[in-house]
C-alpha positions in Angstrom: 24.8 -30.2 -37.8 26.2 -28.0 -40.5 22.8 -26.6 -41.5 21.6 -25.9 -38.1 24.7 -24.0 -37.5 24.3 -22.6 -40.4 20.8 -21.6 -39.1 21.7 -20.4 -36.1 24.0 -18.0 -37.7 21.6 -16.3 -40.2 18.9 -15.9 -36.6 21.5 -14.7 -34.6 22.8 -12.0 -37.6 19.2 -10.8 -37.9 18.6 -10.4 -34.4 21.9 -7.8 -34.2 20.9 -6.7 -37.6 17.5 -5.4 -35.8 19.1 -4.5 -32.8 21.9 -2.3 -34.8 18.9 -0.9 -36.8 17.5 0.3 -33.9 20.5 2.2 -32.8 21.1 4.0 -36.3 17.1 4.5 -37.0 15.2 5.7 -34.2 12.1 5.4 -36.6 12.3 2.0 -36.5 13.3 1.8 -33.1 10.7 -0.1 -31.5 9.7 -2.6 -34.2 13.3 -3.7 -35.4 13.5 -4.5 -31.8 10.8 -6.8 -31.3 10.8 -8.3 -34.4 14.8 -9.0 -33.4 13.0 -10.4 -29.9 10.4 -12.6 -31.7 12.8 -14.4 -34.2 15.1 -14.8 -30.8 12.2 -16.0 -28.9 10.2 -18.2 -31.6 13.3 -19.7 -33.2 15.0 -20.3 -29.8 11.9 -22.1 -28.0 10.4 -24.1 -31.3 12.6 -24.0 -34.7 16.1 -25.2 -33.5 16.0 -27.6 -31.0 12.9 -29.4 -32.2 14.7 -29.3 -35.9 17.8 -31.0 -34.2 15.6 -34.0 -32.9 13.5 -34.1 -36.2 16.2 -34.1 -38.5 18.5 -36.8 -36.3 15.5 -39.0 -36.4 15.1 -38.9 -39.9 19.0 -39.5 -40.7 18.6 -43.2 -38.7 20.9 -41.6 -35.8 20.8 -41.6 -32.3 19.9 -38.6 -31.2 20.8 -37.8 -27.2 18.1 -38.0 -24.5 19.7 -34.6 -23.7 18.6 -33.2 -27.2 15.4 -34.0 -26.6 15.0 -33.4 -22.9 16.5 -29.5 -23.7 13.5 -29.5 -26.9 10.8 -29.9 -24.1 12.5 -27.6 -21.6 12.5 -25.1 -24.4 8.8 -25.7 -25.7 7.6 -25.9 -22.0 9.3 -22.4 -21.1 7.6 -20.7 -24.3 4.0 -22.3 -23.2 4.2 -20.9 -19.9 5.4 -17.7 -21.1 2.6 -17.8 -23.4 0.0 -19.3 -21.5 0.5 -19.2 -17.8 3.1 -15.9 -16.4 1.0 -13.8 -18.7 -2.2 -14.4 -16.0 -0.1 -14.4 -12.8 -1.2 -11.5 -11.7 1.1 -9.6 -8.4 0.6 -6.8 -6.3 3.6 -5.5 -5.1 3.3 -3.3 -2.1 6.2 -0.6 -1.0 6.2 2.0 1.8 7.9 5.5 0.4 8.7 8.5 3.2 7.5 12.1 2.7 10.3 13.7 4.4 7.9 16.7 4.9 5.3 14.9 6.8 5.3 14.3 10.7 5.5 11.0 12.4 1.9 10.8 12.9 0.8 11.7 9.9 -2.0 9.3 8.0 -0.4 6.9 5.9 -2.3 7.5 2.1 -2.2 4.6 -0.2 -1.4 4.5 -3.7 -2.3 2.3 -6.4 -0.2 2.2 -9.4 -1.6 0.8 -12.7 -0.1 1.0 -16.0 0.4 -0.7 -19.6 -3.0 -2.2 -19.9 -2.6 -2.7 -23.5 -5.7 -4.7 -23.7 -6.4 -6.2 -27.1 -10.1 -7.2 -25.4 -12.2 -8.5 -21.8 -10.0 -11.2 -20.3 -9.9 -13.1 -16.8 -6.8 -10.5 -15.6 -8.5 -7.5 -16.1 -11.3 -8.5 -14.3 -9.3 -10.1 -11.8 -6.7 -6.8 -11.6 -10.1 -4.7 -11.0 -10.5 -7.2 -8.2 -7.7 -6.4 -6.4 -7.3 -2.7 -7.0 -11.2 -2.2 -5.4 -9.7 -4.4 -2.4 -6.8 -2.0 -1.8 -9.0 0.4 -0.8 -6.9 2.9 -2.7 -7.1 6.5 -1.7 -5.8 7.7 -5.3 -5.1 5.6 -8.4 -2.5 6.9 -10.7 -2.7 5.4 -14.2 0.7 5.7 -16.0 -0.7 5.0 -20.0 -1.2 2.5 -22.7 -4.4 1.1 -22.0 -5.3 -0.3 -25.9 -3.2 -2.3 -27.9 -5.0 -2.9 -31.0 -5.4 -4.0 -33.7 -6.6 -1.0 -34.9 -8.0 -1.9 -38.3 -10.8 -3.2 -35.5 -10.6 -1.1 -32.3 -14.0 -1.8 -31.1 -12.6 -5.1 -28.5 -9.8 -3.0 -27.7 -11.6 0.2 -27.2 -14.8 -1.4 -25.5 -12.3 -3.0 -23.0 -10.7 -0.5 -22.1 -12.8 1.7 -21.0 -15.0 -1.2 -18.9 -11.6 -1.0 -17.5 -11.1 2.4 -16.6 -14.7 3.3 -15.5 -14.2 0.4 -12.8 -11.8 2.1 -10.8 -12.6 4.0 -8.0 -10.6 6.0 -5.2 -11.1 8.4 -2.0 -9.6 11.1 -4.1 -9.5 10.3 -7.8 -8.3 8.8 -10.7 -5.4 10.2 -12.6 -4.4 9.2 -16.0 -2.2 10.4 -18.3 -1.1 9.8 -21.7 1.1 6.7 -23.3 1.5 5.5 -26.9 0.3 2.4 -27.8 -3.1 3.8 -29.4 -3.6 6.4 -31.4 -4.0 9.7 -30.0 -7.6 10.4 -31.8 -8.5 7.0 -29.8 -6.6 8.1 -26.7 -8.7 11.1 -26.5 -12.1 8.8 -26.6 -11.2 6.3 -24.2 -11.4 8.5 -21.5 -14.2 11.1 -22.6 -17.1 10.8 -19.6 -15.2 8.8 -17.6 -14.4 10.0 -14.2 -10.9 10.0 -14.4 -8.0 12.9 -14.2 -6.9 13.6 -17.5 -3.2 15.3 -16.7 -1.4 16.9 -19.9 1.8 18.4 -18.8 -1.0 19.9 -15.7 -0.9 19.6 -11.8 -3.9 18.5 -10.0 -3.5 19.6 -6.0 -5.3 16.8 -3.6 -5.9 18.1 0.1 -5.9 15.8 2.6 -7.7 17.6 5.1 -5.0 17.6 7.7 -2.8 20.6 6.6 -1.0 17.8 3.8 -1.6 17.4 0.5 -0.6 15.7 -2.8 0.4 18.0 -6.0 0.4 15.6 -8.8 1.6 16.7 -12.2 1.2 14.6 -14.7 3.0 14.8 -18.3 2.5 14.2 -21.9 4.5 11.2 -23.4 4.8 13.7 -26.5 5.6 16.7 -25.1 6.9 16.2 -21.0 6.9 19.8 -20.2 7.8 20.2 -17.0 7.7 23.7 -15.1 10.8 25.2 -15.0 10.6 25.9 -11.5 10.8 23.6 -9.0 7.8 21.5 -8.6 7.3 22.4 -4.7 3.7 22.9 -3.4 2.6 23.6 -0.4 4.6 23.3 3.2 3.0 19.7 4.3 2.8 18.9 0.7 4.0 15.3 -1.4 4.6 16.2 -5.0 4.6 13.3 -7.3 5.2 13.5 -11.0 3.1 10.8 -13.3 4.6 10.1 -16.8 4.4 7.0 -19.3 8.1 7.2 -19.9 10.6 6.8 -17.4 13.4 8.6 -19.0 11.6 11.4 -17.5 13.2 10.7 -13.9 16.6 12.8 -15.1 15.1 15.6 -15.6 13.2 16.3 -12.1 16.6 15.7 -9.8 16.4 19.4 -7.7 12.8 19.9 -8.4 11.4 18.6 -5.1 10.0 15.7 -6.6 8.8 13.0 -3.9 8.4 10.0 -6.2 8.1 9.9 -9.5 5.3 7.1 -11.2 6.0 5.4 -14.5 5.5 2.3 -16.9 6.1 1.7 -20.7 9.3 -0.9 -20.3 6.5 -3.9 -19.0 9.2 -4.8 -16.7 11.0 -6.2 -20.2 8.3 -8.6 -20.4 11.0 -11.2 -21.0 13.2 -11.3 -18.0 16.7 -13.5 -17.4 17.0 -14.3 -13.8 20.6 -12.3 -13.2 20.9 -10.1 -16.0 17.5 -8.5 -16.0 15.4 -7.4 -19.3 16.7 -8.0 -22.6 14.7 -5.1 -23.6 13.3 -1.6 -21.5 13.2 0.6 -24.7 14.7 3.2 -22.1 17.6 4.9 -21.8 18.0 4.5 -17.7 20.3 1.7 -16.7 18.9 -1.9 -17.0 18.0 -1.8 -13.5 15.3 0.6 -13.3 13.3 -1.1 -15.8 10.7 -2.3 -13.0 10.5 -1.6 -9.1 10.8 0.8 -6.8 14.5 2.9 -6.7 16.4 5.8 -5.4 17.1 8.0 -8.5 19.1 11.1 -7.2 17.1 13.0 -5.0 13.6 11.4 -5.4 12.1 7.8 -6.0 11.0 6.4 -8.8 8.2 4.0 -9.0 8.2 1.5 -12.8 5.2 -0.5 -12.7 5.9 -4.0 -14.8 2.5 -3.3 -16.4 -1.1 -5.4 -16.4 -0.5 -6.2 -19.9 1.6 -6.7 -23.2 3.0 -5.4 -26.0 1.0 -6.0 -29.4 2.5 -6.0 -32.7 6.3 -7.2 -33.8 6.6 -8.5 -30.5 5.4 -11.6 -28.2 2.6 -11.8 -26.3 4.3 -13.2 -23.6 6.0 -12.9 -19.9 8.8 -14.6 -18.5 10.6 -14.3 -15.1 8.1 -11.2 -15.1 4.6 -11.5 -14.0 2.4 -8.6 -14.3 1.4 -6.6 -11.7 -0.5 -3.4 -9.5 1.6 -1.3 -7.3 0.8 -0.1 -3.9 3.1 2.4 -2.4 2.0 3.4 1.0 3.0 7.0 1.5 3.8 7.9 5.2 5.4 10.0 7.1 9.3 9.3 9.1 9.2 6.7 12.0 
């Protein structure tokens, strides 16, 4: 047992190590990070407790049932994070009120999508196109990432999606807006001829024929200007802010923000059932890292994603299925 201690020390001092790293070198943030996740993840679901039954086997011991009841718990949580949460595709519906809207007014539905991160075609995107043309959506607001690589051979990636995107439809529109898990150069192509809202640090006004209307600003994940006055449009108006990042949500308390609409932490992708995400790679309180909330003066809105983060880290979901959003905006009962 001495050398799987000894294992488990040198894992669990790289994991910190890549945590601390991330902490002292911003640069390296994100892929210290999941590299520190993967080694976790990998290690903790495969290396050790399969290592432990090998290498009691091999000595002539008895090794415990228990041992090797815990190594098939562990390898059957890791396939269906791998395999089966990954396609478990939610929608999640919420009801927000529009203070400024009467009692009678015309409920407008909302579809939230974000964090495609499509490495290529699969079953969930065709089957999360499904359900977004069965909401019936009257806008679709798209909070970023939509490729995840790898880029040394974007075509899958690229080709995907924007079969994606040019399959969504909506009363009023389709609003994107920037994230960062492609390059910017590819960014930029994804969406050309497409009929979708492209919104840099811009505001797009919907009317809604009935005196109401929705401003929508979306923001840059670079740049996040805001206006420096309040957002406030029109009397009868809901103004909702769309960013990738949901750091953003401090900055738009007193700005007469109605909700606010963002992605990018996938929820954590790796969930523990009452502690929450081990990662958000954000800097609001472990709570907000998916769901619908009360942040000062406004809602905010953090889709878990459709997809998954490439790279350092695991392609894999646990304790937090994907999902679309619909937020049905009404007016006060």
């Amino acid at each position: 047992m001495v050398r799987y201690g000894l294992g488990l020390a040198v894992l669990a001092m790289l994991c910190v190590a890549g945590f601390v790293l991330a902490r002292v070198w911003p640069a390296v943030q994100r892929p210290s990070r999941f590299v520190a996740v993967s080694l976790a993840y990998y290690s903790g679901a495969f290396w050790l407790p399969w290592a432990c039954v090998w290498t009691g086997r091999r000595a002539r011991r008895r090794v415990p049932r228990v041992m090797t009841a815990v190594a098939l718990v562990a390898t059957g949580v890791a396939a269906w994070a791998a395999f089966i949460e990954p396609h478990r595709l939610r929608v999640r519906e919420e009801r927000v009120v529009i203070a400024g809207w009467s009692a009678g007014a015309a409920p407008i539905r909302v579809v939230h999508l974000s964090d495609l991160q499509t490495v290529g075609a699969c079953a969930r995107e065709r089957n999360a196109l499904d359900l977004v043309r069965d909401a019936n959506p009257d806008l679709i607001v798209f909070t970023g990432d939509y490729a995840s690589g790898p880029f040394w051979n974007e075509t899958p990636a690229f080709d995907a999606a924007r079969r994606f995107l040019a399959g969504l439809r909506a009363r009023l529109g389709v609003v994107v807006v920037s994230g960062h898990s492609e390059p910017g150069d590819l960014r930029a192509r994804l969406v050309d001829g497409l009929d979708v809202i492209w919104l840099r640090d811009s505001a797009r006004r919907f009317d809604l024929g009935d005196g109401r209307g929705l401003l929508v600003y979306g923001l840059e994940v670079e740049t996040r200007r805001l206006p420096a006055t309040p957002l406030s449009g029109r009397e009868g108006d809901a103004v909702l802010v769309v960013s990738h990042v949901p750091d953003v949500t401090r900055d738009i308390n007193g700005r007469r923000v109605d909700v606010h609409f963002a992605g990018h932490t996938h929820g954590g992708q790796i969930a523990i059932p009452g502690f929450g995400p081990l990662v958000t790679l954000s800097k609001l309180p472990r709570r907000y890292g998916r769901g619908l909330h009360r942040y000062g003066d406004h809602w905010i809105n953090v889709s878990a994603g459709i997809g998954m983060e490439g790279g350092y880290a695991p392609r894999v979901r646990l304790f937090c299925p994907p999902e679309i959003c619909i937020l049905t905006l009404t007016g006060p009962r």
